[in-house]
N, C-alpha and C positions, 0 to 999 in steps of 0.2 A: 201229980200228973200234969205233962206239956198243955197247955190252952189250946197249942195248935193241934193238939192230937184227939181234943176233945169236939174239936168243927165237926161238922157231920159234913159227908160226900153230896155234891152237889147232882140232882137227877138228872138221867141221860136224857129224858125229853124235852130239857130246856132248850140245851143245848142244841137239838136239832132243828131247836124250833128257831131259834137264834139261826141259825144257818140259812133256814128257808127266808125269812122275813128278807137278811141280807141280799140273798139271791135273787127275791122280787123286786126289789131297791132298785138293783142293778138293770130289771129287766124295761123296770117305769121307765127310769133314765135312757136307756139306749133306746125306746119306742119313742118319747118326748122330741130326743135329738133327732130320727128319721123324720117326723111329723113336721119339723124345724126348717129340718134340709128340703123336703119333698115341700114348703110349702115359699122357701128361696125362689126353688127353682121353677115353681109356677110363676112367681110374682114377676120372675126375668124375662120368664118367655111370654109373658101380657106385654111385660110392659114392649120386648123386640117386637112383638106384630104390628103394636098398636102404632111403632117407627117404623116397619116395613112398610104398614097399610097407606103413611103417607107417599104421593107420586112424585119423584125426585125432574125436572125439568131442567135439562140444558139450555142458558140462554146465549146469544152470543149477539153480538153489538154490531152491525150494519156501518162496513168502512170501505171505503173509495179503494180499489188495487190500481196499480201503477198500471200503466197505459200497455205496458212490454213484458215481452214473453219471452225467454230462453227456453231455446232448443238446441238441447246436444244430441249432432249427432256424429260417425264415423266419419273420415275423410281419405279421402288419395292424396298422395306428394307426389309432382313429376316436376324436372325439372323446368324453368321457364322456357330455355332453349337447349333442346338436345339436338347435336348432328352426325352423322355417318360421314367419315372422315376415308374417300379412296382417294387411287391414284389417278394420275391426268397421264402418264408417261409409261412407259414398258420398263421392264431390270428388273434388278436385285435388291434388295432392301440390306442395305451397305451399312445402318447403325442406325439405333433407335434413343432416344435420348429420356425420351419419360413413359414410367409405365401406369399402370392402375392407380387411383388415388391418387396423384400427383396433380398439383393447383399446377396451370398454365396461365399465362399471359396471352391476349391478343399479339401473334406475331412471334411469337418463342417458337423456335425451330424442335418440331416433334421427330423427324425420320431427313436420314439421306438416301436414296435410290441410287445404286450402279448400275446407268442407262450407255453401253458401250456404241451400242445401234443409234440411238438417238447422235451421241458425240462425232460418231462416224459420221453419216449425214448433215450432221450442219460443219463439218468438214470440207464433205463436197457442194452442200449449197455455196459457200463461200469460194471453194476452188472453181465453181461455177459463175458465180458473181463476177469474178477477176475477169474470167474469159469473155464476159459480155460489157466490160466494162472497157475492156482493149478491144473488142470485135467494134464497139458504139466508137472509142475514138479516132479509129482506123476510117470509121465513116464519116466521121466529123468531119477530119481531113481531107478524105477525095472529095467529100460535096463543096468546101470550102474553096478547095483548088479545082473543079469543073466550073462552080460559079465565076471563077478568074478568068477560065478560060473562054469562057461564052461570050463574053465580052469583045476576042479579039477574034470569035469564031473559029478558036480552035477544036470546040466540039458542040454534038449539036444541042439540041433543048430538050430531047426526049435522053440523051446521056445524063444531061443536068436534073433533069426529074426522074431520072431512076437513082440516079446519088442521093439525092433528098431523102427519097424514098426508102433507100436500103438506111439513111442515118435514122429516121423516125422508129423504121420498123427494128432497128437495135437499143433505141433509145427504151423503146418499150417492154425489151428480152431484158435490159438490167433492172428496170422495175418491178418485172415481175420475178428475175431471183432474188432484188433484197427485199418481197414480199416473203420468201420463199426463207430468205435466210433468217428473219423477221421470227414467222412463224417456228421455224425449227429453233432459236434462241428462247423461244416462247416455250415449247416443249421442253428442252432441256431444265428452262427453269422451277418448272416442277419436282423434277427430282429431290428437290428440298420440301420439305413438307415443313409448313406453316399450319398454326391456330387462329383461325378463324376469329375467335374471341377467347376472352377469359371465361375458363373455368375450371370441371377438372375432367381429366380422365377415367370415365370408366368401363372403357373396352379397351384389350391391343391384342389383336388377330394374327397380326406375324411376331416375326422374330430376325435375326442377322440367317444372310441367307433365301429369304422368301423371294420367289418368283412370283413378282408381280407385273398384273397386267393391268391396262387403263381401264377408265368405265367402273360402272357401276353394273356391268348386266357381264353374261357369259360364266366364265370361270373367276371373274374380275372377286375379292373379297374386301371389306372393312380392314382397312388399315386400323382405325381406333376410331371411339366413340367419346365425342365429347360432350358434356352439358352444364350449362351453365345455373349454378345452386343459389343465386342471390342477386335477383329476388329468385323464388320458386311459384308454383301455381297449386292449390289445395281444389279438388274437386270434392263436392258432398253431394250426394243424391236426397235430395230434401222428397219426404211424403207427400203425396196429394193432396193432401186435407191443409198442408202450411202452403202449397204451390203458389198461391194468391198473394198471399204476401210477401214474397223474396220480390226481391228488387233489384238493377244495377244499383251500383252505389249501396247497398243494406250493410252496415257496422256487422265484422262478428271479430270474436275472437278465438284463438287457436292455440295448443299445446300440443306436446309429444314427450313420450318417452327423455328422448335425447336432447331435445331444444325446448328452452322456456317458454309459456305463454307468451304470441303475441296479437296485437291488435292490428286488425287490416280491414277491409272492404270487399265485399261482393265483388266481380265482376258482371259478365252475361252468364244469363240464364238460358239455358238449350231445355223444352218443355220434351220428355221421354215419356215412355208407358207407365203412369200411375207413379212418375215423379218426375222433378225438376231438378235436373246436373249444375249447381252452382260453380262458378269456378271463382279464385281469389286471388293476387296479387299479394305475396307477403315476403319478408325480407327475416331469415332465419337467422343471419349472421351466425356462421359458420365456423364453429372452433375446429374441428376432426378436418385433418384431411384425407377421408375419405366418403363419400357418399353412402348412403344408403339404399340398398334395391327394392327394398320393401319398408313401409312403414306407414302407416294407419295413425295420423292424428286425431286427436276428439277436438271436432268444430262447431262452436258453441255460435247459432246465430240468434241474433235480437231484432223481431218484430214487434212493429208498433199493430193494436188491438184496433180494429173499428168496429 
């Protein structure tokens, strides 16, 4: 007979017991490791209060600031000189030579006027002129020839001072029409429209065509508007509380959109409701030619602190 067949079966309640023991093994072990874990995480959380409970204190080191203060604030741009450009003389506005945008010279002819009425009249001032100028030497003559004649008593002395007379009082009819022709040469030459100064255009109100009247009042219109962009003038309304310290003469400087920062100087200050209207003299130097109608620099001023 097999040896192995002569083993006898092993009992079923070892075997369970064996199972149990394993399973308690397992249960020591996984309570040990909670015991483990739970007793980490107390020791962490000691040890964070014990670093909370210390008071964390910012120190910061006591140092001199500079004397000066920047304030930015909004600004206006207007040109430094802008002017309303009318007529002196009556017509038509016969050709216009630069419009909107266009850089002018001091003295570049802007507009011709067709002034017919004008032309007409210094026509007759002049065909008036002649007549007094022949009427004067007419007199010239007889006063010159009664003074001959007085002499040998061929007329009397009140003959002689009424020639004098009639020559002075012509004398004075030609000076007042080449006042006259003066003037009306004077009128006519406005019909040419002239620039004031350099700069550029940024109005033109007529066109070829326009009925134009003199003056600036009635039905009379802007011919064009010109202004001058360099330098320019920046206005900033500075707050009450800085009011004290802007100055003539106060450094600031200036930027825009369209033009780089530049450095300039206060002008006067005009003191308003609850602020001070700075104005500034500054020099944009100007690539575009055309102007701008609106635009809002940021103008940075620097006050010194007392």
């Amino acid at each position: 007979m097999d040896p192995a067949e002569r083993e006898q079966p092993r009992p079923k309640g070892s075997r369970v017991f064996t199972i149990l023991f394993v399973v308690v093994i397992v249960l020591v072990l996984l309570g040990a490791f909670t015991l483990f874990q739970r007793r980490s995480q107390y020791q962490a959380l000691a040890k964070e209060t014990e670093t909370l409970a210390i008071p964390t204190v910012a120190v910061m080191h006591a140092a001199v600031e500079s004397a000066e203060e920047d304030l930015v604030l909004p600004g206006a741009m207007q040109a430094y000189v802008e002017s309303p450009i009318y007529a002196r003389t009556n017509g038509y506005l016969k050709k216009w030579y630069h419009d909107i945008g266009s850089r002018v010279r001091q003295g570049d002819l802007l507009a011709d006027i067709d002034t017919p009425e004008v032309d007409q009249q210094l026509s007759q001032a002049r065909a008036d002129l002649n007549t007094q100028q022949a009427n004067a030497n007419l007199s010239k003559i007889t006063a010159a020839r009664y003074q001959e004649l007085i002499k040998t008593d061929g007329v009397s002395k009140q003959e002689v001072d009424n020639a004098v007379g009639d020559l002075e009082a012509k004398v004075a009819n030609v000076k007042s029409a080449e006042a006259n022709v003066r003037r009306l040469e004077e009128l006519e030459s406005f019909k040419h429209i002239y620039a004031p100064f350099s700069g550029v255009i940024t109005k033109r109100s007529v066109d070829t065509g326009t009925l134009i009247n003199a003056g600036n009042g009635g039905a009379s219109e802007q011919l064009f508007v010109l202004a001058q962009t360099d330098p320019i003038r920046v206005y900033v309304s500075v707050p009450e509380a800085y009011a004290p310290s802007i100055r003539s003469g106060l450094g600031l400087s200036w930027s825009s959109p369209s033009i780089p920062a530049r450095n300039s100087r206060a002008g006067w200050c005009a003191p308003r409701s609850r602020s001070t209207r700075a104005r500034a003299r500054c020099s944009p130097k100007w690539t575009c030619r055309t102007i701008m109608a609106h635009c809002s620099p940021a103008v940075t001023l620097r006050r010194t602190c007392r």
